[in-house]
TORKOL-4160 file (C-alpha; in steps of 0.2 Angstrom, whole numbers, padded with zeros to 4 digits, m for minus):
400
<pt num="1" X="0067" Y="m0171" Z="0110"/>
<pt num="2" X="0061" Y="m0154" Z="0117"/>
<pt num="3" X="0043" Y="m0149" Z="0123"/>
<pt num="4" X="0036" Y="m0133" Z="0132"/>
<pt num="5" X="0039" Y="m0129" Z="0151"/>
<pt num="6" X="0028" Y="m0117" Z="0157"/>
<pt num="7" X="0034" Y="m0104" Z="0169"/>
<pt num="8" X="0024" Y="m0093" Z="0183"/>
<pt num="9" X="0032" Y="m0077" Z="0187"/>
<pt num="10" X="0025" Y="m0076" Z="0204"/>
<pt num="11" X="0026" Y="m0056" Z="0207"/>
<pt num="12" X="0025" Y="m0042" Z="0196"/>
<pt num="13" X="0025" Y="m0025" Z="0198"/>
<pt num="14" X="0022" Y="m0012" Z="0186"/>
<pt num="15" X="0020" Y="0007" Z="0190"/>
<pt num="16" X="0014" Y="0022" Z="0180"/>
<pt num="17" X="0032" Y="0031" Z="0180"/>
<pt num="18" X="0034" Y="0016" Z="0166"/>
<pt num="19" X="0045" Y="0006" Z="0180"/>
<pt num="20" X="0043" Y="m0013" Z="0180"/>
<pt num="21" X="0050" Y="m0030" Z="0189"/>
<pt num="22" X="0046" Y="m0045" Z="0189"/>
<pt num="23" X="0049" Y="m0063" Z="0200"/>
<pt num="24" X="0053" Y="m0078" Z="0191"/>
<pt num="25" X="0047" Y="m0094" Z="0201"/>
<pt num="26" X="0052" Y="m0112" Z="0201"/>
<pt num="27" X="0048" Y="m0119" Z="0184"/>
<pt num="28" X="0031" Y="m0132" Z="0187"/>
<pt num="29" X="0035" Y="m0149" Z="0178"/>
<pt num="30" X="0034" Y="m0150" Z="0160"/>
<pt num="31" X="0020" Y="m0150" Z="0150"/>
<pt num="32" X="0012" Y="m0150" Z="0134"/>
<pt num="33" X="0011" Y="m0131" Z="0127"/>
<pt num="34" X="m0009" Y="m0126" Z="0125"/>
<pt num="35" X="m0016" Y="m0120" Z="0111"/>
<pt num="36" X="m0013" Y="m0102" Z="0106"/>
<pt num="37" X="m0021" Y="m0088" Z="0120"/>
<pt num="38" X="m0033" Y="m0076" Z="0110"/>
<pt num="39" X="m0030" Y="m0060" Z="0115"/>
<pt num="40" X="m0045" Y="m0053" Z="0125"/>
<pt num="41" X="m0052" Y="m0033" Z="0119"/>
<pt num="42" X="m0045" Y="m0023" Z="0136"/>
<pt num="43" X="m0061" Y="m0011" Z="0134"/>
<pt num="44" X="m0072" Y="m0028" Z="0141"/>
<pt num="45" X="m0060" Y="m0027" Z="0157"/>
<pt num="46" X="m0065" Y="m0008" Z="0162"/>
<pt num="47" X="m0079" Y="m0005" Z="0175"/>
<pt num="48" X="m0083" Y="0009" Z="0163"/>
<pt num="49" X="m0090" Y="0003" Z="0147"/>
<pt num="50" X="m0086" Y="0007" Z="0130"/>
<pt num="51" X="m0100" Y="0025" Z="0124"/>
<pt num="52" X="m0114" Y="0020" Z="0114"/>
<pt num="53" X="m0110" Y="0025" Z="0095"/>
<pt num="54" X="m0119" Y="0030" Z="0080"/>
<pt num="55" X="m0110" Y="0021" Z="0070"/>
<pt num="56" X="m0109" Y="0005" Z="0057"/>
<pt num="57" X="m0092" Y="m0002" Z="0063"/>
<pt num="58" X="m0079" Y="0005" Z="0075"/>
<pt num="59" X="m0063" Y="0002" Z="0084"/>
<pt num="60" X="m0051" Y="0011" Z="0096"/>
<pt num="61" X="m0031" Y="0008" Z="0097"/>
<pt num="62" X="m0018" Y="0011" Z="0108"/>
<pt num="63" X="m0004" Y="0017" Z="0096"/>
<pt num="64" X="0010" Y="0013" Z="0111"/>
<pt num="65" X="0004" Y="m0004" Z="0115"/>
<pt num="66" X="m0005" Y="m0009" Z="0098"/>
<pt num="67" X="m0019" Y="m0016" Z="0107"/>
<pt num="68" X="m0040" Y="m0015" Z="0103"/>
<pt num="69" X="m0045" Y="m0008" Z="0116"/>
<pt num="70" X="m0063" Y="m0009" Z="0110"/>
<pt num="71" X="m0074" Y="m0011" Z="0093"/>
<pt num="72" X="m0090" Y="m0016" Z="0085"/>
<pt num="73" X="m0090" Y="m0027" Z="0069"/>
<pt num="74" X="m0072" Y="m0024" Z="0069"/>
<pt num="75" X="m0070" Y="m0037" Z="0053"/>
<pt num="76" X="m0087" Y="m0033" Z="0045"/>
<pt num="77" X="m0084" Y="m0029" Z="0027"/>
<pt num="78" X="m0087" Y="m0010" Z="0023"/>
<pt num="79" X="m0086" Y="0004" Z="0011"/>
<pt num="80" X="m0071" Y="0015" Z="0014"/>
<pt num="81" X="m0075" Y="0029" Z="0002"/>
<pt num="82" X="m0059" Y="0041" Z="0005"/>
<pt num="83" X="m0050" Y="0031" Z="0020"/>
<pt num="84" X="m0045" Y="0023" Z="0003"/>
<pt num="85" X="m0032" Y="0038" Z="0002"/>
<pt num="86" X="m0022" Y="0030" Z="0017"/>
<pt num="87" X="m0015" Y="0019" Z="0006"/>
<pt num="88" X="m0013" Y="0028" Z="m0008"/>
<pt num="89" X="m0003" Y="0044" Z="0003"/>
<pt num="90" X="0005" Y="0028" Z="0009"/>
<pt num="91" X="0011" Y="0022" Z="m0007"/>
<pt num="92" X="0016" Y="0041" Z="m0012"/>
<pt num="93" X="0027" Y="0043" Z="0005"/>
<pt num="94" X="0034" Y="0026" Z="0000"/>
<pt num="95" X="0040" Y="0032" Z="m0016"/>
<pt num="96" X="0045" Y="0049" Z="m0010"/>
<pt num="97" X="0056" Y="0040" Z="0004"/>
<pt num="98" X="0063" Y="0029" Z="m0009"/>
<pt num="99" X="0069" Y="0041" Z="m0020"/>
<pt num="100" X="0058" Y="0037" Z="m0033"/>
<pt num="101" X="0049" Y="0056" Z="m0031"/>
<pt num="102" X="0053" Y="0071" Z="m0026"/>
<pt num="103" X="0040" Y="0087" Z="m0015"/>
<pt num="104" X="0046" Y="0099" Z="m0028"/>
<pt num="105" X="0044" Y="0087" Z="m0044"/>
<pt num="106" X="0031" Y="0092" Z="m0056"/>
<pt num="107" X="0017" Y="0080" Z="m0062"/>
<pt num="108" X="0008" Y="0078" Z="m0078"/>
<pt num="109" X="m0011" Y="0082" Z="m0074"/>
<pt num="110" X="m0020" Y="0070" Z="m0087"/>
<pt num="111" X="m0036" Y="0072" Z="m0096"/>
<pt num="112" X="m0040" Y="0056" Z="m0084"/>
<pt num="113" X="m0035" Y="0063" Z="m0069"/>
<pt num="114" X="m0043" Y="0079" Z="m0070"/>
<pt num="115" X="m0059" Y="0067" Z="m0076"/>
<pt num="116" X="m0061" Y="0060" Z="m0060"/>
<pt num="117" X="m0078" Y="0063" Z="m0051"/>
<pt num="118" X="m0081" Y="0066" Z="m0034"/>
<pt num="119" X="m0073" Y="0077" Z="m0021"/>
<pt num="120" X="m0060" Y="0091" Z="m0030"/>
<pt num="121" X="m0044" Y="0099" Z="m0028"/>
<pt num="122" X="m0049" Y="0106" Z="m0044"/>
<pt num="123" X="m0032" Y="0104" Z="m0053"/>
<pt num="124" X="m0034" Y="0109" Z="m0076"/>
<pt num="125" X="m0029" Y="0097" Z="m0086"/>
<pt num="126" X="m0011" Y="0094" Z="m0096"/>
<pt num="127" X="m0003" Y="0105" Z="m0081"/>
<pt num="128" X="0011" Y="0104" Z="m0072"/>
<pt num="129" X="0009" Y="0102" Z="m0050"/>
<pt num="130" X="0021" Y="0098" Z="m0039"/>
<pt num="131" X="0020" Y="0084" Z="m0028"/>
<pt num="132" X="0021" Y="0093" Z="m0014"/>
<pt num="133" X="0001" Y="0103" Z="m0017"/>
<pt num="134" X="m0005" Y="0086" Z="m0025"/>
<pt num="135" X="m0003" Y="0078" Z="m0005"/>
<pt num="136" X="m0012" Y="0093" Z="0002"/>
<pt num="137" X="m0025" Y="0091" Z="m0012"/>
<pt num="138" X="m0027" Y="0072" Z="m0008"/>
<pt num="139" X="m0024" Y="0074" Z="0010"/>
<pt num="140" X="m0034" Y="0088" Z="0015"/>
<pt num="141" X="m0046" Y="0091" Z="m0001"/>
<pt num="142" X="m0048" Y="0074" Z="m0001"/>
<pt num="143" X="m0045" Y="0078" Z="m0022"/>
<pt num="144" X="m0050" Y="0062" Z="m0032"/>
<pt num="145" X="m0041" Y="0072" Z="m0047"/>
<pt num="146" X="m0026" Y="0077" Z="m0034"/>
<pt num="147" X="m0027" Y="0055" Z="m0033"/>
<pt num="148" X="m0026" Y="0050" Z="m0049"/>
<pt num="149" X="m0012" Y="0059" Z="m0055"/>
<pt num="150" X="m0001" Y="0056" Z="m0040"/>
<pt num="151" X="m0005" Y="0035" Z="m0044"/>
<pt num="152" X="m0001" Y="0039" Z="m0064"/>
<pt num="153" X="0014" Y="0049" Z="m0060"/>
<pt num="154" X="0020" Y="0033" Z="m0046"/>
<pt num="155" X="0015" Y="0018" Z="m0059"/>
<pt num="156" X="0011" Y="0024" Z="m0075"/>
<pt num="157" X="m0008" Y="0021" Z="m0073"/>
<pt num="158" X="m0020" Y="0021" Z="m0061"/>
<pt num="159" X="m0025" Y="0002" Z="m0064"/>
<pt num="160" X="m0008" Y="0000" Z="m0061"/>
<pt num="161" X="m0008" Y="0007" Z="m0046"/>
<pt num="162" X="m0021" Y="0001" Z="m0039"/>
<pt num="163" X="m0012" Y="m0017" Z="m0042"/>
<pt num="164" X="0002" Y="m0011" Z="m0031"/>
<pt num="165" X="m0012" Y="m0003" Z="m0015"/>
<pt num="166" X="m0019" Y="m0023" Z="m0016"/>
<pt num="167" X="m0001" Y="m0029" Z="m0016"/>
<pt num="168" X="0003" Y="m0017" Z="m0002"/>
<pt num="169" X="m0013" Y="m0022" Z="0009"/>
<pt num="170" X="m0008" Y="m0041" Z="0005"/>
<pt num="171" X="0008" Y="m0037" Z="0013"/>
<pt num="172" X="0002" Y="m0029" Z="0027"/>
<pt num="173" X="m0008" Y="m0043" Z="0031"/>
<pt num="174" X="m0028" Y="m0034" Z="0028"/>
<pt num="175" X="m0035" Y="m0048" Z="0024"/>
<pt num="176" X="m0051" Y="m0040" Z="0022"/>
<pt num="177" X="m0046" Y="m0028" Z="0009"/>
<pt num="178" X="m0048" Y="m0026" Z="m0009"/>
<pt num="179" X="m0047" Y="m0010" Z="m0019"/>
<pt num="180" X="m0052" Y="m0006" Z="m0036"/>
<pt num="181" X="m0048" Y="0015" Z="m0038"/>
<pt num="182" X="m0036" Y="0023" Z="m0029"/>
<pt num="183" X="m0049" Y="0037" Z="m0021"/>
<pt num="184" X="m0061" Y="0027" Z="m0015"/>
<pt num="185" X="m0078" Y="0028" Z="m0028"/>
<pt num="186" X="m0092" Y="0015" Z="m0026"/>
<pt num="187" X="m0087" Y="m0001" Z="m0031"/>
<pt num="188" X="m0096" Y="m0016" Z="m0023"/>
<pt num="189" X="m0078" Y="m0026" Z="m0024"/>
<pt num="190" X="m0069" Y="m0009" Z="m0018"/>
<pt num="191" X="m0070" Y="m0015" Z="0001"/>
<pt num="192" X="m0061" Y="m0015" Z="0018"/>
<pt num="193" X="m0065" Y="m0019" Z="0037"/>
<pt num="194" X="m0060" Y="m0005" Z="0055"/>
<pt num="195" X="m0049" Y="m0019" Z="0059"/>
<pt num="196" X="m0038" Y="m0017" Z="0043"/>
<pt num="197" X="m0041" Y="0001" Z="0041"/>
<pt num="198" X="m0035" Y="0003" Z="0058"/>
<pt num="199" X="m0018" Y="m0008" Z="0054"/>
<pt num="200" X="m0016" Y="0002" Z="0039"/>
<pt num="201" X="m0015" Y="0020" Z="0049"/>
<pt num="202" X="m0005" Y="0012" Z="0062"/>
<pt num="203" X="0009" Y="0009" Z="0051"/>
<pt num="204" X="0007" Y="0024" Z="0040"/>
<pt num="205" X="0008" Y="0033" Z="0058"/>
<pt num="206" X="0023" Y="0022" Z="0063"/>
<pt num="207" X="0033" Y="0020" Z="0047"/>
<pt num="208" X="0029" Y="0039" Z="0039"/>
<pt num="209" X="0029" Y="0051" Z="0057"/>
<pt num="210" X="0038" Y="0067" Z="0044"/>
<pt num="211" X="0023" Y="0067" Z="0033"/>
<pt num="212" X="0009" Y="0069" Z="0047"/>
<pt num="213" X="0009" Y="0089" Z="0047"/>
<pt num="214" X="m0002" Y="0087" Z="0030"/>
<pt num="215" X="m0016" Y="0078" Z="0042"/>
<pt num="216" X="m0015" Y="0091" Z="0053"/>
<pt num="217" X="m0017" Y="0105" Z="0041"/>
<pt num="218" X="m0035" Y="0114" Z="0042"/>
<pt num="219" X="m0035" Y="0123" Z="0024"/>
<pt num="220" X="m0029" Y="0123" Z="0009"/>
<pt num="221" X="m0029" Y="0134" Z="m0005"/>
<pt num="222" X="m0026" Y="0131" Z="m0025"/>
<pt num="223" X="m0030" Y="0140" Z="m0041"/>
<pt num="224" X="m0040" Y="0153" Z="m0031"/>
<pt num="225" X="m0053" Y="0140" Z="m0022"/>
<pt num="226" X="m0051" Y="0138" Z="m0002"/>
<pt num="227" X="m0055" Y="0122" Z="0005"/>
<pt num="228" X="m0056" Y="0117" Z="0023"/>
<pt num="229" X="m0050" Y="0099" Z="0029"/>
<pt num="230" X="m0068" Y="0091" Z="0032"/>
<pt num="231" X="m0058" Y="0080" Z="0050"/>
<pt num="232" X="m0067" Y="0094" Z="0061"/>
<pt num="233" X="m0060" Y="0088" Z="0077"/>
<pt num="234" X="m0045" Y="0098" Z="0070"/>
<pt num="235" X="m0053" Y="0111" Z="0076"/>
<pt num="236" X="m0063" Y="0105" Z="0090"/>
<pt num="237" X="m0048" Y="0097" Z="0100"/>
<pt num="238" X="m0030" Y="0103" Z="0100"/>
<pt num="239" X="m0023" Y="0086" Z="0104"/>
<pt num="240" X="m0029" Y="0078" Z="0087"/>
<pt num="241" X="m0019" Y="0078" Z="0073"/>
<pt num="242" X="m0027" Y="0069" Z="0060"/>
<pt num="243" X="m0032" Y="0056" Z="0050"/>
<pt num="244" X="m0043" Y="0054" Z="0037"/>
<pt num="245" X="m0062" Y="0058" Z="0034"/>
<pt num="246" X="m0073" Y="0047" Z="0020"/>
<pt num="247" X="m0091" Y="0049" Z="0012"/>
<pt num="248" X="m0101" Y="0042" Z="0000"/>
<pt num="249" X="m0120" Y="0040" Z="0002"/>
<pt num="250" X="m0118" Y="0021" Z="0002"/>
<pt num="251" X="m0104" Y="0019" Z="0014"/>
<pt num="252" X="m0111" Y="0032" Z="0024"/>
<pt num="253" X="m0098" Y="0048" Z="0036"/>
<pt num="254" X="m0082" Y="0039" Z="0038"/>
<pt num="255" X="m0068" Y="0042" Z="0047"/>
<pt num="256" X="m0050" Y="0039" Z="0057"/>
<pt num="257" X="m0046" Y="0050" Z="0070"/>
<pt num="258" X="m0029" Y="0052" Z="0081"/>
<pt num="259" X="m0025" Y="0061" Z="0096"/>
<pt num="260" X="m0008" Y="0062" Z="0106"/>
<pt num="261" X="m0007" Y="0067" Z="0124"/>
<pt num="262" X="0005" Y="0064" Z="0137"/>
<pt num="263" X="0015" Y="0056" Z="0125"/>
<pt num="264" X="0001" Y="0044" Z="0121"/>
<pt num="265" X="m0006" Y="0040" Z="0106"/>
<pt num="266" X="m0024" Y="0033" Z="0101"/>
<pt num="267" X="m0033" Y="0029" Z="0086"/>
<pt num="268" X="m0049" Y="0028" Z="0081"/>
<pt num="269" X="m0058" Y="0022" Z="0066"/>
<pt num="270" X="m0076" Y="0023" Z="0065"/>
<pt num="271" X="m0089" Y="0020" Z="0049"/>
<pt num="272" X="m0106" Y="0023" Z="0043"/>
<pt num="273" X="m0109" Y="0036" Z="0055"/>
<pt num="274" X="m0127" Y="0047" Z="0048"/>
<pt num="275" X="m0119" Y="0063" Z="0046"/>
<pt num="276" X="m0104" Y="0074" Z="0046"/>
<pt num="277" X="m0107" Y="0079" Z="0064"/>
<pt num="278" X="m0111" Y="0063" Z="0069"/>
<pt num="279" X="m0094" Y="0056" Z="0064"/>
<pt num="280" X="m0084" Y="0069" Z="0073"/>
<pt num="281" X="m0094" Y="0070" Z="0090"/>
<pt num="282" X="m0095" Y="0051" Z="0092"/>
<pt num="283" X="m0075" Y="0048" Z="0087"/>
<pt num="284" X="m0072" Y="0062" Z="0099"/>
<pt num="285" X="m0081" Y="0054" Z="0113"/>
<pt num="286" X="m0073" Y="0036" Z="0108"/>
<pt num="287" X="m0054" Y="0045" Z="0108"/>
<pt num="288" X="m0058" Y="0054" Z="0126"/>
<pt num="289" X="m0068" Y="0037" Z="0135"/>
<pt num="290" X="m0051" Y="0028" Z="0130"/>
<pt num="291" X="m0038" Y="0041" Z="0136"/>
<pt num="292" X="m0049" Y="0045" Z="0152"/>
<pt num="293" X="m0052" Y="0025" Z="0156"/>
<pt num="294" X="m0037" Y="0018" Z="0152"/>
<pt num="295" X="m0017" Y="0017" Z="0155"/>
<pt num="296" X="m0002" Y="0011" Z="0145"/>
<pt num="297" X="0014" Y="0006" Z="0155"/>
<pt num="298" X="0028" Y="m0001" Z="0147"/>
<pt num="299" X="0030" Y="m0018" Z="0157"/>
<pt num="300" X="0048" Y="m0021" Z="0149"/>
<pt num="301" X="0063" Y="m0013" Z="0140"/>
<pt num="302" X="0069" Y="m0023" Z="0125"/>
<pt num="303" X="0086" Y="m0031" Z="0132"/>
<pt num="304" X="0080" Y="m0034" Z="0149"/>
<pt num="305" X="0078" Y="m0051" Z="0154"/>
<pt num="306" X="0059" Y="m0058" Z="0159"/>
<pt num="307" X="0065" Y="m0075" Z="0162"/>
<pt num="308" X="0082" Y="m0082" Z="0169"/>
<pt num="309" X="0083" Y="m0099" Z="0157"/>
<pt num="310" X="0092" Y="m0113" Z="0164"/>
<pt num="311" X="0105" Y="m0119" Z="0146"/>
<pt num="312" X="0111" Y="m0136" Z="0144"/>
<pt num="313" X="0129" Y="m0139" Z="0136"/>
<pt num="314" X="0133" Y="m0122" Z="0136"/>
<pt num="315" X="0148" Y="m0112" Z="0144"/>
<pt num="316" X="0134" Y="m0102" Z="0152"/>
<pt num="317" X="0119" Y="m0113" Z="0165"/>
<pt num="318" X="0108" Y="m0097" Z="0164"/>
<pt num="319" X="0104" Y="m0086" Z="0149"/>
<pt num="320" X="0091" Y="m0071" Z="0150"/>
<pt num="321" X="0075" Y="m0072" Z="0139"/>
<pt num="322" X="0066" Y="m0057" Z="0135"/>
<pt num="323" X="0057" Y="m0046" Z="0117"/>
<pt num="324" X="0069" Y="m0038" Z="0105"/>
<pt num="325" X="0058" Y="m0022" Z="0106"/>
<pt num="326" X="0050" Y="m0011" Z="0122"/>
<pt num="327" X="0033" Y="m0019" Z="0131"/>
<pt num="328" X="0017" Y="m0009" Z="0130"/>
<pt num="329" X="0003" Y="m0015" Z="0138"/>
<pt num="330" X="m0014" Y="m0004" Z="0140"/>
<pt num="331" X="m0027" Y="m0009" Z="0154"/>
<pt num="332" X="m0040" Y="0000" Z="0164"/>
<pt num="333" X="m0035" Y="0013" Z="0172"/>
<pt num="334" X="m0027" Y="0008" Z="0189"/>
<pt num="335" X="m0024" Y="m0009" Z="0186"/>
<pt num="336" X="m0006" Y="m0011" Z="0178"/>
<pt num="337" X="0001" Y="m0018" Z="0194"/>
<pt num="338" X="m0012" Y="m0032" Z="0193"/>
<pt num="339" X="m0007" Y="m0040" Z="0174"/>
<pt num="340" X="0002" Y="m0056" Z="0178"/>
<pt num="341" X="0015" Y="m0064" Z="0166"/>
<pt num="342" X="0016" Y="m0083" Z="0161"/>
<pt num="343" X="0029" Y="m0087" Z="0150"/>
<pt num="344" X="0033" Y="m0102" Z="0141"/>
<pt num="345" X="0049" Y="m0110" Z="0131"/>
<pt num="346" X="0057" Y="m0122" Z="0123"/>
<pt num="347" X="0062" Y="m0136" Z="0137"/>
<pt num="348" X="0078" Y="m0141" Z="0138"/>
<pt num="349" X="0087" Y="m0128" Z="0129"/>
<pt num="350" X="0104" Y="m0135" Z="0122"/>
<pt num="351" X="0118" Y="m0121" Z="0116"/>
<pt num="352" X="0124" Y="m0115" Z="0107"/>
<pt num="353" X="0110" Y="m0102" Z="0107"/>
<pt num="354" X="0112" Y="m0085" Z="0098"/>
<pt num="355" X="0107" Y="m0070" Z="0103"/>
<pt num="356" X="0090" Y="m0065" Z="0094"/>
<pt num="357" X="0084" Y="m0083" Z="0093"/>
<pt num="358" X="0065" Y="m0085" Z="0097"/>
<pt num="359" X="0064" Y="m0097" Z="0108"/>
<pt num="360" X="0045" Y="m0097" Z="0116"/>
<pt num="361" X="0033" Y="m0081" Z="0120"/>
<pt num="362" X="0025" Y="m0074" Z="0138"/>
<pt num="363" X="0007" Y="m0070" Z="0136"/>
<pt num="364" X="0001" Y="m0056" Z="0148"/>
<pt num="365" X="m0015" Y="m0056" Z="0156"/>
<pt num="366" X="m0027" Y="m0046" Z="0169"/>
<pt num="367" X="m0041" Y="m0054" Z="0178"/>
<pt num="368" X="m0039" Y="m0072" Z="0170"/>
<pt num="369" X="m0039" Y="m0064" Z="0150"/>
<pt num="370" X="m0025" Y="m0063" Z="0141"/>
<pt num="371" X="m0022" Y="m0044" Z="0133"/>
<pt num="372" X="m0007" Y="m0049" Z="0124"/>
<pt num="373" X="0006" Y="m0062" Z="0117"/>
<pt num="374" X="0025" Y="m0058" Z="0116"/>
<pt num="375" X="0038" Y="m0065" Z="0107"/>
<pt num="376" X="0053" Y="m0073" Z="0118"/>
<pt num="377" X="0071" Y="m0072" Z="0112"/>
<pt num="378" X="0088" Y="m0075" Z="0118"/>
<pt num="379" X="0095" Y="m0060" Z="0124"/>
<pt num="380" X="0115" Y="m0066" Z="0123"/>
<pt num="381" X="0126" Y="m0081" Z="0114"/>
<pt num="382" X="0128" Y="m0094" Z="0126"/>
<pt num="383" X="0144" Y="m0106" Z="0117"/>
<pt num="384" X="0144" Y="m0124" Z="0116"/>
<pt num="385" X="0155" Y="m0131" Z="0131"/>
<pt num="386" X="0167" Y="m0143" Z="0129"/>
<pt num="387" X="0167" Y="m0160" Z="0126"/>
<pt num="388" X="0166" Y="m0168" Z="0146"/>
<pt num="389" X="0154" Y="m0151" Z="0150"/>
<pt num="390" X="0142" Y="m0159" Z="0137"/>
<pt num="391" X="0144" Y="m0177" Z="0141"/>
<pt num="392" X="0140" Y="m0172" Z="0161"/>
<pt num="393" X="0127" Y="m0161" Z="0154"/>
<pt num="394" X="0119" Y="m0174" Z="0143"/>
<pt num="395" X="0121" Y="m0189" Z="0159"/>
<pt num="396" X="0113" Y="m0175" Z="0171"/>
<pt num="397" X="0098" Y="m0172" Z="0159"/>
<pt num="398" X="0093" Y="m0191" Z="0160"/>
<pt num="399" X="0090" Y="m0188" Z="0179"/>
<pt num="400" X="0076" Y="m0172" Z="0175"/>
């Protein structure tokens, strides 16, 4: 019967250059496992505290780690006005990747297309546009019309499409998310949270990385009318480049904001704010409080063992547990040699075992609080010995 064994690691270094080690300890004696750690916001752990925004709801994310580094009302339910488009560009660079459309394919402009109120890319109706100048029209015109016929060109209808978005943010796990248009009019079902909005960018940022130059682009012109992206940071701070602005007089100046330096990338999302201006200034100062205040150190290479597991009935007595993928963690600045390691697993552990197995997790912590929860898995096959090895092994297990 197997339960959990939880097991210190005693001393842990991890230095700027992105340089880690760790020292496993003697495992403590068996124990029940605890309930799952929840992950403590890293922003509460700085001596510097978070700015004071003017703003509904917002968040900041560490793009390497994937941590919340900070937020206010960060699963209140909001108004996304044109942060809708994230998911619809998303569904477009799906399709594109896919096969399924082409840049240079022409699209049928419908008389319910070029209907569509709100913002404009100004397209005429029963033309031809290629897909290529309907993404810059959605992108940086924020063109409802541009919207709209990219969702009936992808699914036949914009009803339709808006199926698939709710399908896609049920997949992606934003639970606070339901659409009813693809470019984000009023509706008071037509809703979203930061936290989910932020999930939503992240992988768009992650999955989709060729398609970002149309967030960074400041203009674009079409049928003789010049429009300017409305992300003004684009302008204000070379290190951003992008994402997404929103308004509606309801929902208030939204937007998403990302910046990369030093190989780092944050994320910001922040609603509600009064003005245009507003928005911009106060998502600057959220992106440059959490580059300035904070580090992200990667504490493990994926392959690279965090624990040496002792292996019952196996050929092998040790086999190395550790994450399938690099581990990120972001803390105050200064204090990446002070996060402290606990991991627990499954107790005894009987081979064979194969390599990629889950097997228990390691929760990382700073100061008491856990920023983080990892996943530990097997990082080799360890055989079944033979007969005698097990029979020694099962007699020797009931002296433990």
């Amino acid at each position: 019967m197997t339960s959990r064994t939880r097991i210190s690691i005693s001393s842990f270094v991890a230095a700027l250059a992105l340089a880690s080690a760790s020292v496993l300890s003697h495992a403590q004696e068996a124990s029940p496992a605890p309930a799952a750690p929840v992950e403590s916001l890293v922003g509460n752990l700085s001596s510097v505290p978070a700015p004071v925004l003017g703003a509904r709801a917002w968040m900041s994310m560490d793009m390497n780690s994937g941590q919340v580094i900070a937020s206010e009302n960060l699963d209140e339910r909001i108004e996304p006005a044109s942060l809708t488009k994230i998911m619809a560009a998303y569904l477009v660079f799906e399709a594109l990747e896919s096969g399924r459309l082409t840049l240079e394919q022409t699209v049928h402009v419908s008389e319910n297309a070029w209907r569509t109120e709100g913002s404009r890319m100004f397209i005429k109706p029963n033309s031809q546009v290629s897909v290529h100048d309907l993404l810059q029209g959605v992108i940086v015109q924020s063109g409802n019309d541009a919207t709209v016929a990219l969702a009936e060109a992808i699914a036949g209808s914009e009803s339709a499409f808006v199926a698939l978005m709710n399908e896609e943010a049920a997949r992606q796990g934003l639970n606070d998310t339901h659409f009813t248009n693809s470019p984000g009019l009023p509706h008071e079902e037509h809703l979203t949270s930061v936290r989910d909005m932020g999930m939503l960018a992240a992988h768009l940022i992650s999955r989709f990385p060729q398609y970002l130059h149309y967030y960074s682009q400041k203009e674009y012109t079409y049928n003789d009318i010049k429009q300017n992206n409305r992300n003004r940071l684009l302008w204000a701070d070379v290190t951003v480049d992008g994402l997404k602005t929103g308004h509606t007089k309801s929902a208030g100046y939204n937007l998403i904001a990302t910046a990369q330096r030093d190989g780092r990338r944050i994320l910001t999302v922040l609603v509600g704010a009064a003005s245009d201006s507003a928005r911009a200034e106060n998502s600057l100062k959220l992106l440059n409080w959490s580059f300035q205040n904070f580090d992200t150190v990667k504490l493990y290479d994926n392959e690279r063992a965090m624990v040496t597991a002792r292996v019952w009935e196996g050929e092998s007595e040790t086999v190395g547990l550790g994450s399938d993928s690099p581990v990120w963690v972001t803390v105050p600045r200064g204090k990446a040699d002070q996060v402290r390691p606990v991991a627990q697993y499954e107790q005894p552990l009987i081979a064979p075992l194969t390599k990629g197995a889950q097997v228990g997790e390691v929760s990382l912590s700073l100061d008491g609080h856990v920023l983080r929860t990892e996943s530990l898995h097997v990082l080799e096959d360890v055989a079944q010995a033979g007969f005698f090895g097990r029979v020694y092994d099962k007699i020797r297990l009931l002296f433990e």
